[in-house]
C-alpha distance (Angstrom), angle and dihedral (degrees) to the residues before:
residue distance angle dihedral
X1 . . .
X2 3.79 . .
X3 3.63 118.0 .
X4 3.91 128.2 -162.7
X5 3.56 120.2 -65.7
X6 4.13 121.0 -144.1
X7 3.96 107.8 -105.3
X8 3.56 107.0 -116.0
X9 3.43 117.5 -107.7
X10 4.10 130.8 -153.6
X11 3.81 126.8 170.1
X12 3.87 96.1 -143.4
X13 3.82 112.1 6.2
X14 3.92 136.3 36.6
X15 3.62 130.3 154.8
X16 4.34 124.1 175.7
X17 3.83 121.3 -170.1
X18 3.74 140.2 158.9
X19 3.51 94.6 -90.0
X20 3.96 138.8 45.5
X21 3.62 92.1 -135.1
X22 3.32 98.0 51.6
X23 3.49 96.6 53.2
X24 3.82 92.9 43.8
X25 4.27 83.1 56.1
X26 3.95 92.6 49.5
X27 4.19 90.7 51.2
X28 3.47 92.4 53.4
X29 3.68 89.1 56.3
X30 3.94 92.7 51.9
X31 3.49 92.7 46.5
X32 3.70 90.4 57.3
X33 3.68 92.2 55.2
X34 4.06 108.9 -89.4
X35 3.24 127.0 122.9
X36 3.44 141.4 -122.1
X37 3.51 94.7 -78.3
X38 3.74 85.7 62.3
X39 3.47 105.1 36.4
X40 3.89 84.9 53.9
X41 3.68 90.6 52.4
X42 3.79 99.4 48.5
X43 3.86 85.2 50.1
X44 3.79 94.8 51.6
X45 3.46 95.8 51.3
X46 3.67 93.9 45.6
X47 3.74 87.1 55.1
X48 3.48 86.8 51.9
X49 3.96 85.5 58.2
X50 3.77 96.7 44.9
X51 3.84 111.9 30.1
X52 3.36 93.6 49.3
X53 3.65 89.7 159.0
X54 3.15 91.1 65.0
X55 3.46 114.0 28.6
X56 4.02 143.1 6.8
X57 3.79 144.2 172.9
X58 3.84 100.8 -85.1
X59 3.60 96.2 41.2
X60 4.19 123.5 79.6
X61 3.45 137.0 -48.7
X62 3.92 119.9 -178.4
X63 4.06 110.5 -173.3
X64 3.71 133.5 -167.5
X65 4.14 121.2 -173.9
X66 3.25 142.9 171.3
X67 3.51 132.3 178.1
X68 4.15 123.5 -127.8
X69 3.73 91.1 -106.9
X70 4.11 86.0 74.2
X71 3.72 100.6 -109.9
X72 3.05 168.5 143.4
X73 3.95 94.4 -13.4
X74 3.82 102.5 -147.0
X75 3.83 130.3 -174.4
X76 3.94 130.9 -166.1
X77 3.74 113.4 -147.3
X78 3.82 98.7 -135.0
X79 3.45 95.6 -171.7
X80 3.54 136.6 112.2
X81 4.11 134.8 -122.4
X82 3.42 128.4 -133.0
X83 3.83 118.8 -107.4
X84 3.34 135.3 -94.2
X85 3.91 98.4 -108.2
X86 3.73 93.2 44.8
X87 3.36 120.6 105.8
X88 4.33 149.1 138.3
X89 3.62 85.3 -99.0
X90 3.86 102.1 51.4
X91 4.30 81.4 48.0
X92 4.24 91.0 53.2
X93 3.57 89.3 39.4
X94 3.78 100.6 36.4
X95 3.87 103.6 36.6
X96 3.67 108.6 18.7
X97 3.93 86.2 -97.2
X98 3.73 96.0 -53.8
X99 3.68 126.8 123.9
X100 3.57 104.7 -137.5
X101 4.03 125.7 -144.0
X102 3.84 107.3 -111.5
X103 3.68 141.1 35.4
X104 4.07 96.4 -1.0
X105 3.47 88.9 59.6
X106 4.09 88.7 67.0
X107 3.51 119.1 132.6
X108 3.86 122.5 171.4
X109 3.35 111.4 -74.3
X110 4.06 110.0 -104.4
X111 3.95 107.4 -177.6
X112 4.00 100.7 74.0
X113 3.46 91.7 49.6
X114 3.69 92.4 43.8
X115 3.76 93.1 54.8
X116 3.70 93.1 42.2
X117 3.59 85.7 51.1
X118 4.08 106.1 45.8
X119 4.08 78.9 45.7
X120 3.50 94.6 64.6
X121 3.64 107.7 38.8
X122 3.62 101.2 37.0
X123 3.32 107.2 15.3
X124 4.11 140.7 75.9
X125 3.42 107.8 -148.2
X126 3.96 147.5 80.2
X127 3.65 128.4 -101.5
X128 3.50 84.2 -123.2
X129 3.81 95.3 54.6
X130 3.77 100.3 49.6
X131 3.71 97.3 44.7
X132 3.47 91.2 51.4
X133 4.15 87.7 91.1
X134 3.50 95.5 55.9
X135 3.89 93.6 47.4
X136 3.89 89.3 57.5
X137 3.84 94.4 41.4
X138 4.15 82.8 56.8
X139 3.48 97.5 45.9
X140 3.81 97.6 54.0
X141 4.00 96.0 28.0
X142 3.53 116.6 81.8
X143 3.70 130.7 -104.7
X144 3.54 109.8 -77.1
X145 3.69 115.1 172.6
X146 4.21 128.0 -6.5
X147 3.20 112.5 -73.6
X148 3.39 106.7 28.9
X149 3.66 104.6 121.1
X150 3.84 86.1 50.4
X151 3.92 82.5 67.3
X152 4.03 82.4 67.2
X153 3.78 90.0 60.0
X154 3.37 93.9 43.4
X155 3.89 91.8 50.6
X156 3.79 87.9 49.3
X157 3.80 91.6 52.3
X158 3.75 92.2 51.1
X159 3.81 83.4 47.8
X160 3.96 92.0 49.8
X161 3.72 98.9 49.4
X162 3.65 89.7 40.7
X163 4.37 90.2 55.3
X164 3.44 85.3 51.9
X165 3.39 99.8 72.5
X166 3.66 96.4 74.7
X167 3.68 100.3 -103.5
X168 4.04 93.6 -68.6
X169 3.93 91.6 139.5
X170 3.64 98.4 -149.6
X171 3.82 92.0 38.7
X172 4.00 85.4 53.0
X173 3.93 96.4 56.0
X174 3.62 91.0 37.2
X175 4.15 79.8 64.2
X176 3.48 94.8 47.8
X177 3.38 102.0 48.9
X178 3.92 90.4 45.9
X179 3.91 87.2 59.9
X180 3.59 86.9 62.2
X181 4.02 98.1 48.0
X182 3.78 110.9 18.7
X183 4.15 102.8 21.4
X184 3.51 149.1 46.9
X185 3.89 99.2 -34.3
X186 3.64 93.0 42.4
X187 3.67 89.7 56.8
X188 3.86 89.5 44.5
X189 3.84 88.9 48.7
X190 3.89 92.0 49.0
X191 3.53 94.1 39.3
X192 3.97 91.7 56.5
X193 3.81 91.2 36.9
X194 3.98 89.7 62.2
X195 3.99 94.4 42.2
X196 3.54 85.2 57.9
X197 3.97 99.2 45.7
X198 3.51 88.9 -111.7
X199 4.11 107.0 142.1
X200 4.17 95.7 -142.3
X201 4.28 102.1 116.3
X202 3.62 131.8 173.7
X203 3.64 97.5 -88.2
X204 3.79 91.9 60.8
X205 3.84 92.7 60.0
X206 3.49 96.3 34.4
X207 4.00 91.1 52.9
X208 3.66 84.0 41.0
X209 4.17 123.8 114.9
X210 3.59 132.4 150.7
X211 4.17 113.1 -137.0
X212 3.55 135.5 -148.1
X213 3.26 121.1 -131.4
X214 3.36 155.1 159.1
X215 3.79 126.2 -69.8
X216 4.09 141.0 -127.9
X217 3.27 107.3 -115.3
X218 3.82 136.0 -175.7
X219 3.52 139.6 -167.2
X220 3.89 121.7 -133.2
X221 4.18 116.9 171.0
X222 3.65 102.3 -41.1
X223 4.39 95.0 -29.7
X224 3.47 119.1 108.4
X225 3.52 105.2 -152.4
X226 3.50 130.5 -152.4
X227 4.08 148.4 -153.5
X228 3.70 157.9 157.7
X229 4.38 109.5 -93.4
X230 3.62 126.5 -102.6
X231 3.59 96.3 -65.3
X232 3.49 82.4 89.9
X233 3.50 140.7 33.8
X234 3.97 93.5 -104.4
X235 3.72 94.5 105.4
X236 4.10 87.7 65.8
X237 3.38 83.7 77.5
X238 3.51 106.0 64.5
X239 4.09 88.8 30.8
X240 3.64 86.0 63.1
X241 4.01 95.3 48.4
X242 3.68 78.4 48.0
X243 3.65 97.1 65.8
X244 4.36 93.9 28.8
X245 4.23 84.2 60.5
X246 3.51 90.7 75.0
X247 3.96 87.3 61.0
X248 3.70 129.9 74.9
X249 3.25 96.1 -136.4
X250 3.81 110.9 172.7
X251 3.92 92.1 51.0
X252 4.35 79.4 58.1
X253 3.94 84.0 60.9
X254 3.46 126.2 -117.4
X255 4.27 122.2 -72.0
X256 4.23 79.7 -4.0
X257 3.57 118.2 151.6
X258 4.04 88.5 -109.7
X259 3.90 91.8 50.3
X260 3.56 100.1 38.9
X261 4.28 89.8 52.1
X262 3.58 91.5 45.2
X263 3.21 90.3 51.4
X264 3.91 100.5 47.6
X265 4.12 83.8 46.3
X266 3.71 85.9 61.7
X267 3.53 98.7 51.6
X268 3.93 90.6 49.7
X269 3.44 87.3 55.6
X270 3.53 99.9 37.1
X271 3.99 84.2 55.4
X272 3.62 97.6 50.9
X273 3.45 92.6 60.3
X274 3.80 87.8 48.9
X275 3.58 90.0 61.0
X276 3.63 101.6 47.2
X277 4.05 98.4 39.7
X278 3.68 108.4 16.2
X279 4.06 114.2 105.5
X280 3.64 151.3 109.1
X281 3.82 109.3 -46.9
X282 3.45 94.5 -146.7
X283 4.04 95.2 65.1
X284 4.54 99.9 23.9
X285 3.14 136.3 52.1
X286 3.59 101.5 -117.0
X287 4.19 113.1 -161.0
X288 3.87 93.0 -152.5
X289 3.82 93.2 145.0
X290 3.53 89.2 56.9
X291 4.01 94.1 42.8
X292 3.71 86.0 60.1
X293 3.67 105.5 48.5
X294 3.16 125.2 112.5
X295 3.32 112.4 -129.4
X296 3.73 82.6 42.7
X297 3.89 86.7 56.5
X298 4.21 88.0 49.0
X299 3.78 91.0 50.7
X300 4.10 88.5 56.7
X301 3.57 90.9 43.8
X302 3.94 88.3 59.4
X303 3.42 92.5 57.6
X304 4.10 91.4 69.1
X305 3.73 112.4 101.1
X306 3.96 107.2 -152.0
X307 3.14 93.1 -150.1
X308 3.83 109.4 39.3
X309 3.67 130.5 43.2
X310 3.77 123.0 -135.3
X311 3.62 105.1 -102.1
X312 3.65 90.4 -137.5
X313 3.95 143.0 -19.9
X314 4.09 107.7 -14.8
X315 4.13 115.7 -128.0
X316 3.96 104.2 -93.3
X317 3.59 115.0 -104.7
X318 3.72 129.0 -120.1
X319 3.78 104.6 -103.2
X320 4.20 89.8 167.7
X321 3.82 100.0 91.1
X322 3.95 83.8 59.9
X323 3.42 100.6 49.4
X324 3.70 123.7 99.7
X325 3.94 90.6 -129.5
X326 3.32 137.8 57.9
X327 3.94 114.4 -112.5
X328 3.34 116.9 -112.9
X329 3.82 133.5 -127.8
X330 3.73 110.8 -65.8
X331 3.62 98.9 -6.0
X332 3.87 111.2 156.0
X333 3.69 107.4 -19.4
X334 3.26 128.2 179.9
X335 3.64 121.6 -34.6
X336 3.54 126.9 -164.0
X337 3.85 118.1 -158.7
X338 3.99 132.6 -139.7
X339 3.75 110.7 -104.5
X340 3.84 91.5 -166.8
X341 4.06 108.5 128.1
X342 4.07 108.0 -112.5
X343 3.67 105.8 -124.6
X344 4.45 83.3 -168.8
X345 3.48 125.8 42.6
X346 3.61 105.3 -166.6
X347 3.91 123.5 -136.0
X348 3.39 114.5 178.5
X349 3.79 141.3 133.9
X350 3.99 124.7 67.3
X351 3.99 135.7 -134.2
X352 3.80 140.8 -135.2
X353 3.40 128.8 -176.9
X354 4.17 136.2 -179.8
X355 3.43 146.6 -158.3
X356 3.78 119.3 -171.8
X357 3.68 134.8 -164.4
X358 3.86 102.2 -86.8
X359 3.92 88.7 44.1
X360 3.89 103.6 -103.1
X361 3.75 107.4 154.2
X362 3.63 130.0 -143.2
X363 3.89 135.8 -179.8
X364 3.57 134.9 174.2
X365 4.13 145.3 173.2
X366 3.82 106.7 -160.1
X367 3.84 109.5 -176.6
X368 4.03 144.9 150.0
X369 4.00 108.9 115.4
X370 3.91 121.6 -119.4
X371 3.59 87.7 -123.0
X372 3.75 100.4 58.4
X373 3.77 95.4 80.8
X374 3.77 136.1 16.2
X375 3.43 108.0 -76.3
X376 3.95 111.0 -119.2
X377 4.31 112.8 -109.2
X378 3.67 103.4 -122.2
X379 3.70 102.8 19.9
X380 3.82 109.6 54.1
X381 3.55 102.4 -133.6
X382 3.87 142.8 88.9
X383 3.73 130.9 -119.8
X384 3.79 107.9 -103.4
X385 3.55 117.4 -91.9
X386 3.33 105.3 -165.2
X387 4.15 90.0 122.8
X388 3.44 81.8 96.6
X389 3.63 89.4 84.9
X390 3.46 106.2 75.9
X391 3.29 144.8 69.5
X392 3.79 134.7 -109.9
X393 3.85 92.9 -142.7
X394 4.09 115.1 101.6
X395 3.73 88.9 -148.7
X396 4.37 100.5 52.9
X397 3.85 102.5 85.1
X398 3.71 87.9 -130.9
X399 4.00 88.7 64.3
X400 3.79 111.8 144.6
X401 3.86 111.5 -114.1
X402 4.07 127.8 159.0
X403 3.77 107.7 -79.8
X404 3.70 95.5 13.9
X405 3.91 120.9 122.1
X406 4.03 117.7 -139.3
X407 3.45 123.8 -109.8
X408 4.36 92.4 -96.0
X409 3.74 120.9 -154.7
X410 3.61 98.6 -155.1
X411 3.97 102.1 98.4
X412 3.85 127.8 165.6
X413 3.67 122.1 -155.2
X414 3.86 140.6 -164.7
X415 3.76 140.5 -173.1
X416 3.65 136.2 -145.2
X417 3.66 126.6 -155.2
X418 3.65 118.0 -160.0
X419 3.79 97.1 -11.0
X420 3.60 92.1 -47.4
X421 4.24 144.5 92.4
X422 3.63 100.1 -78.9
X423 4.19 107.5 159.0
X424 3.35 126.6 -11.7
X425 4.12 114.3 -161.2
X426 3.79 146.2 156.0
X427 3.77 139.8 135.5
X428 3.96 150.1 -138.4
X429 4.35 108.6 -115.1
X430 3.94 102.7 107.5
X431 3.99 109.7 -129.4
X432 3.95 86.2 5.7
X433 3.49 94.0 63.3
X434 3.64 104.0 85.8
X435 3.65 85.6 40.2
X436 3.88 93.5 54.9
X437 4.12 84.1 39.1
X438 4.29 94.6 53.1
X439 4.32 87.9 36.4
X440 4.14 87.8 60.2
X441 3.43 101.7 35.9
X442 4.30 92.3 51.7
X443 3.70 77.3 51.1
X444 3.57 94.1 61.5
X445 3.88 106.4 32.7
X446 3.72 98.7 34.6
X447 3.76 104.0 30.3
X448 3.64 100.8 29.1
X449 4.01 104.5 -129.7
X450 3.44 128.4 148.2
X451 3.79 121.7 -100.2
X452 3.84 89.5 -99.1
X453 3.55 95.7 49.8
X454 3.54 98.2 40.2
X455 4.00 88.9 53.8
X456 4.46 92.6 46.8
X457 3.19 86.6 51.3
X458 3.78 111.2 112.5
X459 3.68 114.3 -104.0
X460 4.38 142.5 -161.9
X461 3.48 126.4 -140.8
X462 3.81 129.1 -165.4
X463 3.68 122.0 -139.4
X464 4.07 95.3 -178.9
X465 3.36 106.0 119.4
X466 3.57 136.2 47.2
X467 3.88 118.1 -53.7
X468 3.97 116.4 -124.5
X469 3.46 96.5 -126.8
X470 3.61 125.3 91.9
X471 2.96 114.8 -67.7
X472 3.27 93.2 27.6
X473 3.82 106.3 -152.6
X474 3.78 126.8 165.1
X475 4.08 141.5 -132.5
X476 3.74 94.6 -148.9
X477 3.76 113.8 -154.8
X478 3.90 97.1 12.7
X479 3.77 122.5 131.1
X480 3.90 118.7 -176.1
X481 4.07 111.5 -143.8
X482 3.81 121.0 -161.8
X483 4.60 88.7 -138.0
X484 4.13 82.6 -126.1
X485 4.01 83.3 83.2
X486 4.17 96.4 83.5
X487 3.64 119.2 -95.4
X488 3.79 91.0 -119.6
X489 3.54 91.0 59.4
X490 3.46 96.1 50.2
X491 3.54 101.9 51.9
X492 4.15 86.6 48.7
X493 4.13 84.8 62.8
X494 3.79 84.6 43.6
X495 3.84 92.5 51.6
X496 4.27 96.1 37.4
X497 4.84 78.0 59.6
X498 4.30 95.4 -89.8
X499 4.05 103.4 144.6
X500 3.50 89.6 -140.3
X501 3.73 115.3 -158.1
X502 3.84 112.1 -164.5
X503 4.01 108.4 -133.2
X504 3.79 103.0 -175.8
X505 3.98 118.6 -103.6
X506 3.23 92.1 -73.5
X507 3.77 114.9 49.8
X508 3.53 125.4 -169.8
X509 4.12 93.0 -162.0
X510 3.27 85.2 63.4
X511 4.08 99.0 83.4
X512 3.65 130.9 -116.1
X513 3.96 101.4 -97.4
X514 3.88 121.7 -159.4
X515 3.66 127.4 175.4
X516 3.90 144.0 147.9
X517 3.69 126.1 -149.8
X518 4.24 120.7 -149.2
X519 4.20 107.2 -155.6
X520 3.59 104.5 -140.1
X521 3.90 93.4 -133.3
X522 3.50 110.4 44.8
X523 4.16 100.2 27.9
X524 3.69 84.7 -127.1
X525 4.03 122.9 159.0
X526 3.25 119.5 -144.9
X527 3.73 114.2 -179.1
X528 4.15 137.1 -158.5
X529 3.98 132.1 -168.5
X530 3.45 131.9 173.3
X531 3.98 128.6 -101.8
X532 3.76 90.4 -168.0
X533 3.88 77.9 90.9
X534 4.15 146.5 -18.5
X535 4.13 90.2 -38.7
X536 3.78 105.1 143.5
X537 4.10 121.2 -179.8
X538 3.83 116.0 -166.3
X539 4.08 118.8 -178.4
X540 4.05 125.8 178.2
């Protein structure tokens, strides 16, 4: 039986991520002087190298920073948009309606550009120097997958057209990520994409650009919390800490029966509202001000029955008469959900974050698995996938259109404290992420554990509702229990209508949680990873 591990504590840096490597790669880039712009770089792109099924270069990368001083937050949207000749009709017409797994799933790929991106506004460092982890850890690690010693040509290219700038840093990224989207590789990506009936061209990735922008944010007793925008599921987070506010939760006791069935209420409501209102800014009107209200959040809170769980995904609420705007014509209607049972429940993607000696704060979910798409001859990485995130109903808000990004569970998070970077956090585990994400960071606000205890301890997930992944079917009712959560307790959630699904003590549905916590007085790091798999926090 495992037993709790110290956190890991460091007076100037930490960094935690899904893999041991990977945070090895990212220390060694703080300890030659970056930041943790950088560091979180290097470690995302050795992720990419090592967790390959999970994550790799051409996939997604969604970002949030924020420097020591407090502000502004920022976040880069690495995710990609569907091209210009996709659309609902080419799927009914084209596939009987389906979205098959593969090439028509290709979306532009986000996590180059994302990289390049964080690099050169936060960062200090050349492409050249962060990478330089990753190329090692390929050298002397074996061959995992085909293609991946293409991946150390394709670094070296990247490395070649940024050199060739003349040693203006920001002129020298700009190059490299331009191979990618407007040169040589994006013709060799487009090229390949067509050859395989893929429908990703050159114009896609050359009228490609991830933006930074401003995040939701929520705050909950003295935490100001932070995430990625709607075009992701980040904002779930805080709506579900919106509703949980109305509860006093620590008086229920921690991982009771009364907290752990309020809490699994909340996240069925939480997730209806995701599925009626949650999309791509840029094409739906997306009520978020309204989602986050607080008297919005105490109306959704009266909708849990103590007593009784919802037998499967609650009616969404109406957010609109909270929201600063009025909605527009058509925005959102009704959407009707698959009942289908999901056989899969997908739980990909994996998670670094960093913390570096002046207190800059970085966190990041890179995702897309090699294996989701042919991997490109020559370059070592597959076309984004992400497609498979929307839906092939006009109505959802998540509908797939040309252009339009998919509504992408990967979602980092960070918290300030008093104005100022105070734990950044987040997760691989698909629709459990959030879950995981809102389970450990109760832990640490309300029942004052450390990072590492917050993260071992055991954990529920909901499945009742309908899964983001094409084709998006549902398992209403069930709850998944890690058997660490006592027996009484789970046959109380059993007994108030929870299908509870006994996982083992360990459960790997449960995500792979990493965090690190900053205490405002002393500066002090204390860090948490997650032994439900490779998660590896180092602090000095």
């Amino acid at each position: 039986m495992r037993t709790h591990r110290p956190a890991v504590e460091g007076t100037r840096n930490a960094i935690s991520s899904t893999h041991y490597l990977a945070s090895m790669g990212g220390m060694r880039i703080l300890e030659e002087g970056g930041n943790a712009a950088d560091a979180g770089v290097a470690a995302g792109i050795c992720i990419n190298m090592v967790e390959t099924g999970f994550t790799q270069f051409g996939g997604v990368a969604p970002i949030i920073y924020c420097p020591a001083s407090g502000g502004p937050v920022e976040t880069i949207s690495g995710l990609g948009r569907w091209p210009r000749l996709a659309s609902i009709e080419y799927f009914r017409d084209h596939a009987g309606g389906d979205m098959p797994g593969g090439i028509l799933r290709s979306v532009t790929p986000a996590s180059p550009d994302a990289w390049i991106t964080a690099l050169a506004r936060f960062g200090t460092m050349t492409f050249e120097q962060v990478v330089q982890p990753a190329l090692e850890l390929v050298e002397r690690w074996p061959e995992r997958y085909p293609g991946q010693k293409d991946m150390v040509t394709t670094f070296n290219r990247l490395i070649e057209a940024e050199s060739r700038a003349g040693g203006d840093r920001h002129r020298g990224l700009r190059a490299a990520r331009d191979l990618v989207y407007k040169g040589e590789i994006a013709r060799e990506i487009a090229a390949f994409s067509e050859r395989e009936g893929g429908l990703l061209r050159a114009e896609d990735l050359a009228s490609f650009s991830v933006r930074v922008e401003r995040p939701e944010h929520l705050h909950y007793r003295g935490h100001d919390v932070y995430t990625c925008g709607p075009w992701c599921q980040g904002p779930s987070l805080l709506m579900a800490l919106n509703t949980l506010r109305s509860f006093d939760l620590e008086r229920m006791g921690h991982n009771s029966a009364d907290y752990l069935h309020t809490l699994l209420e909340a996240v069925k409501l939480t997730f209806s509202d995701r599925h009626h209102y949650i999309g791509d800014p840029d094409f739906v009107q997306v009520p978020m001000d309204g989602l986050l209200e607080e008297a919005y959040g105490q109306e959704r809170a009266r909708c849990i029955d103590p007593a009784l769980a919802a037998p499967d995904m609650p009616p969404a609420g109406d957010p609109w008469p909270h929201h600063s705007e009025p909605r527009e014509a058509g925005s959102n209607g009704s959407v009707i959900s698959d009942k289908a049972y999901a056989s899969v429940w997908e739980r990909d993607t994996a998670y670094v974050c960093v913390v570096d000696g002046e207190g800059n704060a970085f966190s990041a979910t890179p995702s897309d698995p090699i294996d989701w798409s042919p991997v490109i001859p020559g370059l070592g990485f597959s076309i984004s996938a992400r497609g498979s995130q929307s839906w092939l109903d006009h109505d959802h808000p998540s509908a797939l259109a040309p252009g339009k990004r998919p509504r992408l569970t990967p979602n980092p998070a960070l918290t300030l404290k008093d104005g100022k970077p105070w734990m950044p956090f987040g997760c691989p585990g698909g629709d459990a992420q959030v879950q995981g994400m809102l389970q450990v960071f109760l832990n640490v606000v309300g029942f004052g554990m450390d990072p590492q205890q917050a993260i071992e301890s055991p954990r529920v997930v909901s499945h009742s509702f309908p899964n983001s992944f094409w084709p998006h079917h549902s398992r209403p009712g069930e709850a998944v229990a890690e058997t660490r959560i006592d027996q009484a307790v789970r046959q109380d959630l059993s007994d108030r209508g929870h299908k509870v699904i006994e996982d083992g003590e360990w459960s790997g549905g449960m995500s792979r949680m990493c965090a690190i916590v900053i205490d405002p007085v002393t500066g002090l790091r204390t860090a948490g990873a997650d032994p439900r798999g490779h998660s590896y926090a180092i602090g000095w």
